[in-house]
N, CA, C and O atoms as CSV, one atom per row, in Angstrom:
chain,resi,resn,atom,element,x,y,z
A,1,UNK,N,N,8.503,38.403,-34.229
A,1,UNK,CA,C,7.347,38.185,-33.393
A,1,UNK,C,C,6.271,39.188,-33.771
A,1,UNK,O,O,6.366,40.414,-33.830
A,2,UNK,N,N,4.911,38.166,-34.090
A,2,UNK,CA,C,3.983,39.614,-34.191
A,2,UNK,C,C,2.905,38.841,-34.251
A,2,UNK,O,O,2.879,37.798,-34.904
A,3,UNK,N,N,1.349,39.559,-33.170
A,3,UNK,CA,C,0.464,39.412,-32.492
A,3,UNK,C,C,-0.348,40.151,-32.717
A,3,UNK,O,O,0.031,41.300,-32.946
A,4,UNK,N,N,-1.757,39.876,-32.760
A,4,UNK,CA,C,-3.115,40.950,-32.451
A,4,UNK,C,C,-4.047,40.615,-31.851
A,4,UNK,O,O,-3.917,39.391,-31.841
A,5,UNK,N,N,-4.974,40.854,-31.296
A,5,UNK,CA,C,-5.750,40.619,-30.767
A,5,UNK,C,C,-6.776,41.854,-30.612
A,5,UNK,O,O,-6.362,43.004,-30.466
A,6,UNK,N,N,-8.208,41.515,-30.658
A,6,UNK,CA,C,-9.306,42.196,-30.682
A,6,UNK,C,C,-9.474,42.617,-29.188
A,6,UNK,O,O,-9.665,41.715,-28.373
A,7,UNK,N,N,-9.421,43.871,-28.775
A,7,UNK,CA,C,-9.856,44.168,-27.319
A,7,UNK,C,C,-11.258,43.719,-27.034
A,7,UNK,O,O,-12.143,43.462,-27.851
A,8,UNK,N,N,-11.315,43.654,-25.211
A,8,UNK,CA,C,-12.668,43.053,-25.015
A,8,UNK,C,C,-12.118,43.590,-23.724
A,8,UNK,O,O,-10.925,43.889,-23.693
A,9,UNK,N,N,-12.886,43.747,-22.625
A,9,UNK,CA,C,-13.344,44.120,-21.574
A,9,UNK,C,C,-13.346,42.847,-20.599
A,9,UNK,O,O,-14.023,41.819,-20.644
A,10,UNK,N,N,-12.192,43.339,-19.554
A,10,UNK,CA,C,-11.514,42.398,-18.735
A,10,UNK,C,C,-12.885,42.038,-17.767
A,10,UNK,O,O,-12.956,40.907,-17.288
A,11,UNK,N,N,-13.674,42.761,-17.569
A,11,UNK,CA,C,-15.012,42.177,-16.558
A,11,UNK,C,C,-15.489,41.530,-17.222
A,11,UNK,O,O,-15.251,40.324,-17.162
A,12,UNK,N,N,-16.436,42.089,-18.212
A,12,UNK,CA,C,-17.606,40.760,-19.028
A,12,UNK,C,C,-17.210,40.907,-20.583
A,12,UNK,O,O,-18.083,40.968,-21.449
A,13,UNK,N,N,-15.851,40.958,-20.875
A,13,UNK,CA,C,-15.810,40.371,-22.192
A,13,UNK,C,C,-16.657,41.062,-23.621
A,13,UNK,O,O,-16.680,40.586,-24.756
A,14,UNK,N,N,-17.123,41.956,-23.271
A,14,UNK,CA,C,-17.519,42.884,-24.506
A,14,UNK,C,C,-16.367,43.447,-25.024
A,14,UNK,O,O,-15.272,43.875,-24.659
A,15,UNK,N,N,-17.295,43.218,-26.397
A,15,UNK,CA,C,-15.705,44.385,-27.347
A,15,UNK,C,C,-16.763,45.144,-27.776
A,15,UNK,O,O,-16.669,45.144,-29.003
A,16,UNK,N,N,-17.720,45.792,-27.451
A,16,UNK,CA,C,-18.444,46.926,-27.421
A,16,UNK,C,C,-17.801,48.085,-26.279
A,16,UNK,O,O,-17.974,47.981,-25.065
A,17,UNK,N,N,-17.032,49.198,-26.943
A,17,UNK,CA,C,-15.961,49.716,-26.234
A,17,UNK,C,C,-16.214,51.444,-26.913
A,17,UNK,O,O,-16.715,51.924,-27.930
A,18,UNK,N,N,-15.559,51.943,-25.712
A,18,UNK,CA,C,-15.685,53.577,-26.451
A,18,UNK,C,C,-14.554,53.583,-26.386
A,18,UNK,O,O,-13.946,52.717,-25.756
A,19,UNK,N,N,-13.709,54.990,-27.296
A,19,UNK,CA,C,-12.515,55.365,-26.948
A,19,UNK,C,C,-12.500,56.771,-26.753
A,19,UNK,O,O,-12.923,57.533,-27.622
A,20,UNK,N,N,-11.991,57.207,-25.551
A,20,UNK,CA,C,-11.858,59.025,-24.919
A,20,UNK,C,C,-10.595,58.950,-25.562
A,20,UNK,O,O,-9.771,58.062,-25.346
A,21,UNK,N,N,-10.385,60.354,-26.744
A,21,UNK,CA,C,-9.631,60.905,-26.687
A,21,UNK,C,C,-8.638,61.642,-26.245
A,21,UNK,O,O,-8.094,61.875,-27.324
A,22,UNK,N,N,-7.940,62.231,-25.388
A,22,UNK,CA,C,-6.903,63.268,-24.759
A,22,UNK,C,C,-6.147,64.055,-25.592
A,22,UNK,O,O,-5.294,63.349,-26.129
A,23,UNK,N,N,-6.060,65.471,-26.022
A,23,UNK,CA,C,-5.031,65.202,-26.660
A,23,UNK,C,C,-4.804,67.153,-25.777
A,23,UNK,O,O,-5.715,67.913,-25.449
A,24,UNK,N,N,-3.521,67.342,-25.670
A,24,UNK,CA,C,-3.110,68.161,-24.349
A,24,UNK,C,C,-1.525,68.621,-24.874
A,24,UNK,O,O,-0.558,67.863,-24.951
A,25,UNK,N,N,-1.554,70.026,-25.196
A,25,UNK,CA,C,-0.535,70.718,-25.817
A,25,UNK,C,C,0.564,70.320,-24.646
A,25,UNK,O,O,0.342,70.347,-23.435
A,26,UNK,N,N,1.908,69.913,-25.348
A,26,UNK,CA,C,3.128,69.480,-24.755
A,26,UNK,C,C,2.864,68.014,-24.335
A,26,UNK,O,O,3.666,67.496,-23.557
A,27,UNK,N,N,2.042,67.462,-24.685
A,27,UNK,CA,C,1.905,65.808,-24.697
A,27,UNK,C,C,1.423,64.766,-25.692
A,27,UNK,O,O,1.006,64.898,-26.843
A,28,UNK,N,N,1.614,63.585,-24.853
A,28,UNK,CA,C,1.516,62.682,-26.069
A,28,UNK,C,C,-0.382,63.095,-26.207
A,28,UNK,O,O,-1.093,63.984,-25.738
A,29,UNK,N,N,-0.671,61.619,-27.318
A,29,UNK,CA,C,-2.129,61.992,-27.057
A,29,UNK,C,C,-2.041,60.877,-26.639
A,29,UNK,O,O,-1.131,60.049,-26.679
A,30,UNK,N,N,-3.999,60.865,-25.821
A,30,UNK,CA,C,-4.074,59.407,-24.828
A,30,UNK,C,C,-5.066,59.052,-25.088
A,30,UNK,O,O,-5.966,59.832,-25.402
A,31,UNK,N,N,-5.194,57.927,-25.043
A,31,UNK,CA,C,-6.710,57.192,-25.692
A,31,UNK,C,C,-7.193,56.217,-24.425
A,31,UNK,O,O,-6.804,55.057,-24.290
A,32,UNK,N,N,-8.213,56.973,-23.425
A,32,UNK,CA,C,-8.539,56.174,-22.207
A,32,UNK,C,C,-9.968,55.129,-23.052
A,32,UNK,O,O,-10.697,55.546,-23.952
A,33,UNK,N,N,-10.013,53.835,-22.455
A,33,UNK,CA,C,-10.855,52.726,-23.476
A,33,UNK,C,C,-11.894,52.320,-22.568
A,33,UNK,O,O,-11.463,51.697,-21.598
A,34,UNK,N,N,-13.116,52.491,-22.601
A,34,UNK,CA,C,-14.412,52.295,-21.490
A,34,UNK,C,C,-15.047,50.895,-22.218
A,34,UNK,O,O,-15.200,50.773,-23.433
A,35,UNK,N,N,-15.352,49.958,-21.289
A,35,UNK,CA,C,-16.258,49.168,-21.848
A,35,UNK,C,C,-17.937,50.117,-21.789
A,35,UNK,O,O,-18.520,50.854,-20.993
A,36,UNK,N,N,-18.207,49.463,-23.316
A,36,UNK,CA,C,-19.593,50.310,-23.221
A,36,UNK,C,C,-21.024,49.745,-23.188
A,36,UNK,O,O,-22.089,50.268,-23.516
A,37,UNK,N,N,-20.711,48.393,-22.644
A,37,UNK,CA,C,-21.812,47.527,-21.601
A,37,UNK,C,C,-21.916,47.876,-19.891
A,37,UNK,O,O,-22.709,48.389,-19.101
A,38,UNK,N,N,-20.821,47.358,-19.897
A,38,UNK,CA,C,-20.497,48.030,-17.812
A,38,UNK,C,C,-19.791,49.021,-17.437
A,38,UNK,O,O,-19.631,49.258,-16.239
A,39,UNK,N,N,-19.216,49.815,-18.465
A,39,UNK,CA,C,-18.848,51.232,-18.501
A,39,UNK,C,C,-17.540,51.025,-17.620
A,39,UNK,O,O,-17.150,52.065,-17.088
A,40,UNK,N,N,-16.628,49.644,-17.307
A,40,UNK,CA,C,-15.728,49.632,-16.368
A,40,UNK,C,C,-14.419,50.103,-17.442
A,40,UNK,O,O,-14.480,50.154,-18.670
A,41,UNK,N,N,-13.106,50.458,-16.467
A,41,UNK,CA,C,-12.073,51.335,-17.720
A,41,UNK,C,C,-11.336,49.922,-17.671
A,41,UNK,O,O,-11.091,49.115,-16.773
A,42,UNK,N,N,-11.068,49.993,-19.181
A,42,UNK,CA,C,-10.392,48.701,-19.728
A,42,UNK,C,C,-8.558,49.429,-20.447
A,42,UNK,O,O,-7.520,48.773,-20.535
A,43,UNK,N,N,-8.619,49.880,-20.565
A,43,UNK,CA,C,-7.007,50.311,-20.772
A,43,UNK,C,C,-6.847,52.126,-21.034
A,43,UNK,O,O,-7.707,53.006,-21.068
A,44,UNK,N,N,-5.775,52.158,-21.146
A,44,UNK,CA,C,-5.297,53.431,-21.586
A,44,UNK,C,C,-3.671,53.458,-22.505
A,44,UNK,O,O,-2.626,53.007,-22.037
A,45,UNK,N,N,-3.813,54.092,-23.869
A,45,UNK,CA,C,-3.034,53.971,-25.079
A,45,UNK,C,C,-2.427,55.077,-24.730
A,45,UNK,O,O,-3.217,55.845,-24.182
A,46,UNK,N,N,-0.867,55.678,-24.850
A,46,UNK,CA,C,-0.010,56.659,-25.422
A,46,UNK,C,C,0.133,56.604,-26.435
A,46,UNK,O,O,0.856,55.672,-26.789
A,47,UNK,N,N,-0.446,57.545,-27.577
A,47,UNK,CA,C,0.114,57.567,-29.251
A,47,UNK,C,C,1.263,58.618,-29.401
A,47,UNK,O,O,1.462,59.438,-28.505
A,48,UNK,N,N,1.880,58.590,-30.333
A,48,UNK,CA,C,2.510,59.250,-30.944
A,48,UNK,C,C,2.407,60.243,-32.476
A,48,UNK,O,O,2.979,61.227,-32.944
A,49,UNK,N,N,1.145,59.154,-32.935
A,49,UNK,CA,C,0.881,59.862,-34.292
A,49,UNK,C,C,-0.671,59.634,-34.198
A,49,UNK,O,O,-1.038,59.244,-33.089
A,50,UNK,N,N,-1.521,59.778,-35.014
A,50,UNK,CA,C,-2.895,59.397,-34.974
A,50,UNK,C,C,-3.152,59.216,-36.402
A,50,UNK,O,O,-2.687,60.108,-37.112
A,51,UNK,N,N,-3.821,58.216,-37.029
A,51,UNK,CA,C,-4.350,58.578,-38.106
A,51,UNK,C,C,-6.162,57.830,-38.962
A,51,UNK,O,O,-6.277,56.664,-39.342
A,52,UNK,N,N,-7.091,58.712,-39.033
A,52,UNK,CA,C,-8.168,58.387,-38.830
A,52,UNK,C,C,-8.661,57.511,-40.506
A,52,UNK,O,O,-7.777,57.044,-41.223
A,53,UNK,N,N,-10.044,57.429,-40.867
A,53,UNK,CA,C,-9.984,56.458,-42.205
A,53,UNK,C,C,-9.728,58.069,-43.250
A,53,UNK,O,O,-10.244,58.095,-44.367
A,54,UNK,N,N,-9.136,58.968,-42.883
A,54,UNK,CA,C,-9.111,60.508,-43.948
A,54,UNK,C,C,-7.514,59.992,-43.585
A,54,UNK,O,O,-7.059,60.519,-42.570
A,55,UNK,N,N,-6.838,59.272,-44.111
A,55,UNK,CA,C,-5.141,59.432,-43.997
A,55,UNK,C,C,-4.751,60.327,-44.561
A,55,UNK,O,O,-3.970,61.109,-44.018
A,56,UNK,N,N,-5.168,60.486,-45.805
A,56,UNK,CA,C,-4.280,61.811,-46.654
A,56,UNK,C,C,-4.976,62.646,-46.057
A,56,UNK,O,O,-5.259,63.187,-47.125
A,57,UNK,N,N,-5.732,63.494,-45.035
A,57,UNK,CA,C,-5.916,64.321,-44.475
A,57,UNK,C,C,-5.023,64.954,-43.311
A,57,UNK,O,O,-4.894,66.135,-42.988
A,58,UNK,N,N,-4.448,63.800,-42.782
A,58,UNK,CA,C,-3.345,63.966,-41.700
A,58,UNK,C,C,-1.980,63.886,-42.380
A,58,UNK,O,O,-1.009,64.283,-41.737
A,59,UNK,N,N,-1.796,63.372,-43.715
A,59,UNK,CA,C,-0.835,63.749,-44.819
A,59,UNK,C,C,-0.886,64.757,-44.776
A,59,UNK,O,O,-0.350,65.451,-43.913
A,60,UNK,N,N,-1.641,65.199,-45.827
A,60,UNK,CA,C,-1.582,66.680,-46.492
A,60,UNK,C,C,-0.904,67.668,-45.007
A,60,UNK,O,O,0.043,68.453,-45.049
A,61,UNK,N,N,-1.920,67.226,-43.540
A,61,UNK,CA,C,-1.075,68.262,-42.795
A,61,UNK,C,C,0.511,67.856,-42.530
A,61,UNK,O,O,1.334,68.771,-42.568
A,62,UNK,N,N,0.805,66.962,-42.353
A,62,UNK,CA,C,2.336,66.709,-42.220
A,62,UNK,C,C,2.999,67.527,-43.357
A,62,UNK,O,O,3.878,68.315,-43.009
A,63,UNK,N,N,2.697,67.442,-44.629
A,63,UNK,CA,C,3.462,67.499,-45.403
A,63,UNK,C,C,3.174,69.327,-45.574
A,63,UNK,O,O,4.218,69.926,-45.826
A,64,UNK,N,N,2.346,69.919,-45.502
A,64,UNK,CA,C,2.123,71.553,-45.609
A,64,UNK,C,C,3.454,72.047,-45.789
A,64,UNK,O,O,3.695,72.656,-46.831
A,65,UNK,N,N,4.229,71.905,-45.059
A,65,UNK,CA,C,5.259,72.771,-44.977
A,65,UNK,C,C,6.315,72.653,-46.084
A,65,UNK,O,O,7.145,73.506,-46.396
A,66,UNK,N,N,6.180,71.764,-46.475
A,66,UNK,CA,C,7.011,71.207,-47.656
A,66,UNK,C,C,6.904,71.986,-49.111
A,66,UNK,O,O,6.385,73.043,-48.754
A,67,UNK,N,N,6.993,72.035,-49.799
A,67,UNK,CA,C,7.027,72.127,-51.490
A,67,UNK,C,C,7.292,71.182,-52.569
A,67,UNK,O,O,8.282,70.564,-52.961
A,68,UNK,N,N,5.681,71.313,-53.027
A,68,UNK,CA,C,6.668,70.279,-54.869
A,68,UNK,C,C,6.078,71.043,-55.793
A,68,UNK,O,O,5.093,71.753,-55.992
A,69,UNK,N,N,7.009,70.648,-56.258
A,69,UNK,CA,C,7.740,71.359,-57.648
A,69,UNK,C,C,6.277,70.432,-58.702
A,69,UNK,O,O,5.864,71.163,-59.603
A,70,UNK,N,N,5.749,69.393,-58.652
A,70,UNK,CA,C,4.594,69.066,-59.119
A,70,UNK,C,C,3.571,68.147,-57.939
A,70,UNK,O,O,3.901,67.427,-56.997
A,71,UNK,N,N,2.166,68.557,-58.494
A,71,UNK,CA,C,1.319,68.395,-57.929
A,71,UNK,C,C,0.956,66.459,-58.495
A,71,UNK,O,O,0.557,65.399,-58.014
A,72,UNK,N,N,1.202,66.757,-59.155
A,72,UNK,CA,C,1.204,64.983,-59.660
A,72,UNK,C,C,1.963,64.034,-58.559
A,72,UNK,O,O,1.398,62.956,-58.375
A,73,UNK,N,N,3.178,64.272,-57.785
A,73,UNK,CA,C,3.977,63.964,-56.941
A,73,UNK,C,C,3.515,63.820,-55.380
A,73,UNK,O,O,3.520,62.810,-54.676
A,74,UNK,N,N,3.143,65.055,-55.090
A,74,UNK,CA,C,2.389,64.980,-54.141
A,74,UNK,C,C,0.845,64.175,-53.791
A,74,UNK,O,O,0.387,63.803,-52.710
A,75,UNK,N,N,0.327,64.095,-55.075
A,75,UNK,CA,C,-1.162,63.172,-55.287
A,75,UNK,C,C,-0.262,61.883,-54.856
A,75,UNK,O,O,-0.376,61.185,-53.849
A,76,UNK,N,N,0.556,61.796,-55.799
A,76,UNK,CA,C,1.246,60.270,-55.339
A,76,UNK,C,C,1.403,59.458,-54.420
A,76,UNK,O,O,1.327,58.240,-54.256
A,77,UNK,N,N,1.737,60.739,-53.599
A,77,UNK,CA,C,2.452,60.156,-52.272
A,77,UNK,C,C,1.473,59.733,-51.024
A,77,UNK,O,O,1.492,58.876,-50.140
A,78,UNK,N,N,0.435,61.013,-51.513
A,78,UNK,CA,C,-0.815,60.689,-50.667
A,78,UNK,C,C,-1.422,59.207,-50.960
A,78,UNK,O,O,-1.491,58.297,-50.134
A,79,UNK,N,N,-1.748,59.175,-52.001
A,79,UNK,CA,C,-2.193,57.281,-52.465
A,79,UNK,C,C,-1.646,56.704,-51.795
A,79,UNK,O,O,-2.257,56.057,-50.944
A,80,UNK,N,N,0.149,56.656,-51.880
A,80,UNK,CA,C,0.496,55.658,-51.775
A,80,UNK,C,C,0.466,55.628,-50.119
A,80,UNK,O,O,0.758,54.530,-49.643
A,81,UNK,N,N,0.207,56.498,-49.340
A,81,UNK,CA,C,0.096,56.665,-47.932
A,81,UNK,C,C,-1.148,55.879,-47.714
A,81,UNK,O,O,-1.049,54.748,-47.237
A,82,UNK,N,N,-1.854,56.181,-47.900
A,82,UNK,CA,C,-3.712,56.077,-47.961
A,82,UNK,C,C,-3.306,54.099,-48.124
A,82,UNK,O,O,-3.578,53.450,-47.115
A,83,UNK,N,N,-2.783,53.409,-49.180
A,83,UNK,CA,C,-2.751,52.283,-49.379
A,83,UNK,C,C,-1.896,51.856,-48.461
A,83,UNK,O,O,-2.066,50.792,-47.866
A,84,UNK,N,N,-0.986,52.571,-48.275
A,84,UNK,CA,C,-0.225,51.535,-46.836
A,84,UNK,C,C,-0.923,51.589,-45.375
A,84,UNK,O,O,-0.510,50.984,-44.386
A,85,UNK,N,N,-2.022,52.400,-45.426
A,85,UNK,CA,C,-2.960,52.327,-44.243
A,85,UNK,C,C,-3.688,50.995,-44.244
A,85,UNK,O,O,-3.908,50.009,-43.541
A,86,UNK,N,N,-3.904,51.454,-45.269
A,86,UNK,CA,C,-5.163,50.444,-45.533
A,86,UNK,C,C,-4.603,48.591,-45.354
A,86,UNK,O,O,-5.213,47.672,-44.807
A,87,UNK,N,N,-3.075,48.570,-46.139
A,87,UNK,CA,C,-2.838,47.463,-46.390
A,87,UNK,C,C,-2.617,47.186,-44.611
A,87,UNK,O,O,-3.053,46.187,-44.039
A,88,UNK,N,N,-1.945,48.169,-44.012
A,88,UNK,CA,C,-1.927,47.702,-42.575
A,88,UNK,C,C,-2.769,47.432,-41.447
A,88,UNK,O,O,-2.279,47.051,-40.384
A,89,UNK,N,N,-3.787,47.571,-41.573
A,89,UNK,CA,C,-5.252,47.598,-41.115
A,89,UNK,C,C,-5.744,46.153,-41.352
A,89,UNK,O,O,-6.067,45.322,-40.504
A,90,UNK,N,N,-5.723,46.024,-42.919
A,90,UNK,CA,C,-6.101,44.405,-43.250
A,90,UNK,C,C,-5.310,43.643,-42.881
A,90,UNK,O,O,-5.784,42.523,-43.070
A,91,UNK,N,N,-3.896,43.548,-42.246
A,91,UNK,CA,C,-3.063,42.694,-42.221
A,91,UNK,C,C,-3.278,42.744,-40.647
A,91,UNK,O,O,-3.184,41.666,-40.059
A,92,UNK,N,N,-3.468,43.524,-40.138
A,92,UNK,CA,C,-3.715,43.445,-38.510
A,92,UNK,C,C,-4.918,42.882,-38.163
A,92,UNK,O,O,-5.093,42.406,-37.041
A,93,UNK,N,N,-6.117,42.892,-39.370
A,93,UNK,CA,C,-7.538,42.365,-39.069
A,93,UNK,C,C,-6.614,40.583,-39.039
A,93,UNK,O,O,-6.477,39.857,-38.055
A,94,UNK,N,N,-6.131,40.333,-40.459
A,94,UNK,CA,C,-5.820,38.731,-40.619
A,94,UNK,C,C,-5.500,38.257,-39.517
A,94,UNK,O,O,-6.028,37.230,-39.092
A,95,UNK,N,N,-4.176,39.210,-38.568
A,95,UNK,CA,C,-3.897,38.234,-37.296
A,95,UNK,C,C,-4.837,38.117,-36.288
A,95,UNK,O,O,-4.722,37.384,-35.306
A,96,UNK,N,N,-5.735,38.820,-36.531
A,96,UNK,CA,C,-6.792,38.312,-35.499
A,96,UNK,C,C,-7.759,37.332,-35.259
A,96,UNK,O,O,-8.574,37.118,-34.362
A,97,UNK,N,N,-7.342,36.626,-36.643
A,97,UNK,CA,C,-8.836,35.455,-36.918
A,97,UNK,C,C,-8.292,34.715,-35.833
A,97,UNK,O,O,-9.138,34.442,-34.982
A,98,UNK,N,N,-7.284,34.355,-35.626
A,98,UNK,CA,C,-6.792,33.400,-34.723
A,98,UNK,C,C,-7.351,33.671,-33.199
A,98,UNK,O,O,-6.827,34.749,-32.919
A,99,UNK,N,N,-8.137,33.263,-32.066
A,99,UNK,CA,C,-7.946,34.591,-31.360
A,99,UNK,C,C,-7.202,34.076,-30.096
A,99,UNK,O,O,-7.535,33.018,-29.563
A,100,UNK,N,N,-6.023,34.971,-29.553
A,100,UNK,CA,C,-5.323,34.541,-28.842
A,100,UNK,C,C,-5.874,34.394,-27.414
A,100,UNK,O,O,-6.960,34.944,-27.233
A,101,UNK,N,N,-5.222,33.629,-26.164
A,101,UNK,CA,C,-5.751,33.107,-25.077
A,101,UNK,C,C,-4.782,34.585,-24.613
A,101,UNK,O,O,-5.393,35.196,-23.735
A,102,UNK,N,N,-3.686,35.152,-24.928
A,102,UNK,CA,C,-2.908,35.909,-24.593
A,102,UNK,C,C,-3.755,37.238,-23.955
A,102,UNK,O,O,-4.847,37.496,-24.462
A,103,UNK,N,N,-3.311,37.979,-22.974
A,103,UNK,CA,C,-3.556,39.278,-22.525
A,103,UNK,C,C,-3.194,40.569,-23.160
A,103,UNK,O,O,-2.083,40.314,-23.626
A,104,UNK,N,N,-3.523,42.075,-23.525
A,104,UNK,CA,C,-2.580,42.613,-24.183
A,104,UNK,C,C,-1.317,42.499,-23.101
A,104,UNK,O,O,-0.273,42.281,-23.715
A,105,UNK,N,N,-1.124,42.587,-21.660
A,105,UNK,CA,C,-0.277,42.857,-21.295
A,105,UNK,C,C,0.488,41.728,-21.690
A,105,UNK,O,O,1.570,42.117,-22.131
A,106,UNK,N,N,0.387,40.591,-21.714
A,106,UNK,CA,C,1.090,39.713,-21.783
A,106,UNK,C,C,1.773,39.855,-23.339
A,106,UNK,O,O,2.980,39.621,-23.405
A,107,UNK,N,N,1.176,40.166,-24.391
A,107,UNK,CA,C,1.950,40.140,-25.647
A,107,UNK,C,C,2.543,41.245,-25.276
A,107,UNK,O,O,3.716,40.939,-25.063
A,108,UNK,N,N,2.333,42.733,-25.014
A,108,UNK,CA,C,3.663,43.508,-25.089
A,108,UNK,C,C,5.255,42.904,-23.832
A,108,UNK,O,O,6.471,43.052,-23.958
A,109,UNK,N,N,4.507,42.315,-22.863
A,109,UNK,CA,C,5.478,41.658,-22.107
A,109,UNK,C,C,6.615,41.165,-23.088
A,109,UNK,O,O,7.777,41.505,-23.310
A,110,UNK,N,N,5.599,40.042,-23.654
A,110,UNK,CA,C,7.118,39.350,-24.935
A,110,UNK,C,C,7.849,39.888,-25.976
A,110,UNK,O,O,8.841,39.576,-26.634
A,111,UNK,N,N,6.795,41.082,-25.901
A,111,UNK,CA,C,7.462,42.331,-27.312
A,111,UNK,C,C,8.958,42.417,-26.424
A,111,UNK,O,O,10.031,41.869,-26.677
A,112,UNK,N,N,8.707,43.015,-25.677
A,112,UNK,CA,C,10.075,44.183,-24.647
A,112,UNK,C,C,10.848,42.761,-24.576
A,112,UNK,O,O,12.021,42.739,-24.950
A,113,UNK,N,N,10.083,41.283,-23.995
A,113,UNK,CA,C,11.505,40.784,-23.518
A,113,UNK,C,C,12.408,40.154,-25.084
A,113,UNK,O,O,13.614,39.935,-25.201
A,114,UNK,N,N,11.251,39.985,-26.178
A,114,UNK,CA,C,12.118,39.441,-27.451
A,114,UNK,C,C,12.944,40.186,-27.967
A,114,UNK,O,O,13.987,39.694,-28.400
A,115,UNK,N,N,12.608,42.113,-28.098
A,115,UNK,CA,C,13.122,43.107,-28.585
A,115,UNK,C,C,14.882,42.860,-27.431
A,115,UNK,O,O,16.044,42.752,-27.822
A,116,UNK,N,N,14.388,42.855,-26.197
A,116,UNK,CA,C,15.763,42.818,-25.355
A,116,UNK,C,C,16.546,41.532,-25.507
A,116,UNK,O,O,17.647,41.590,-24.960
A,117,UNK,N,N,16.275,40.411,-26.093
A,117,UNK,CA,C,17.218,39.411,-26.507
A,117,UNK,C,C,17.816,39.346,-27.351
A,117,UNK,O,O,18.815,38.631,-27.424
A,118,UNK,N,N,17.183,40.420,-28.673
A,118,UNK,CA,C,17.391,40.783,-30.051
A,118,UNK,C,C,18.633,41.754,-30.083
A,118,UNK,O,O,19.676,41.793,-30.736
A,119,UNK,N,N,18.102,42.471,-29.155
A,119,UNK,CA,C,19.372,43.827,-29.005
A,119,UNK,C,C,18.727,44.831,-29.296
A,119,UNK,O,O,19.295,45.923,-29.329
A,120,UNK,N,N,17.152,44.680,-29.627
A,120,UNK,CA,C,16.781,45.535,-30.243
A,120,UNK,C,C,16.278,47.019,-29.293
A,120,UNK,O,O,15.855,48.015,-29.881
C-alpha cells in the first residue's frame, strides 16, 4: 500500500502553507503546518530525522564520527545519499498526479490497519 497526497488546508483548501519548525533538546522535532491564506492550523508532523535540499550536509554530520580510510568512499556515499533523496522526492511527486478524495488521516488510518493485518 502506498499513497500521497499534496496538503491543502481543511478550511479553504489552499496549499499555500507555512511550516513552524520545533526542534527541543530530548525530543522529537515537530513541524506545526499554518495555512498561509487564513492562517488556520492545519496539522502537526513528529519527525525523526530531517533532511533539507543540502542532504549530504546532514550526511556529512551523521557520518563525522566515523573514519575512512579513503576520501573517494566517503564522496561516494554522499552521492549516492543525495540521489536516493532525490529519487524519493520524484517518486512521491508521481503519486500525487492522481489526486486523492482521501484525508491524510484517513490514508495513515489504512497504513496502521494494513500494517496490522500484515503482521507488520
Amino acid at each position: 500500500m502506498e499513497n500521497a497526497k499534496k496538503e491543502a488546508c481543511p478550511k479553504c483548501n489552499s496549499e499555500n502553507l507555512i511550516n513552524y519548525v520545533h526542534v527541543k533538546t530530548g525530543e522529537h522535532i515537530r513541524v506545526y503546518v499554518e495555512c498561509a491564506d487564513c492562517h488556520h492550523y492545519v496539522a502537526r508532523y513528529t519527525l525523526l530525522t530531517y533532511t533539507s535540499d543540502k542532504p549530504y550536509e546532514v550526511l556529512l554530520r551523521r557520518l563525522k564520527c566515523l573514519e575512512y580510510a579513503s576520501g573517494k568512499k566517503a564522496l561516494r556515499e554522499l552521492e549516492e545519499y543525495s540521489k536516493n533523496i532525490e529519487a524519493e522526492f520524484n517518486h512521491i511527486k508521481s503519486l500525487t498526479t492522481t489526486e486523492l478524495a482521501k484525508t491524510v488521516e484517513d490514508m495513515i488510518k489504512e497504513k496502521y490497519e494494513f500494517e496490522s493485518c500484515q503482521g507488520i
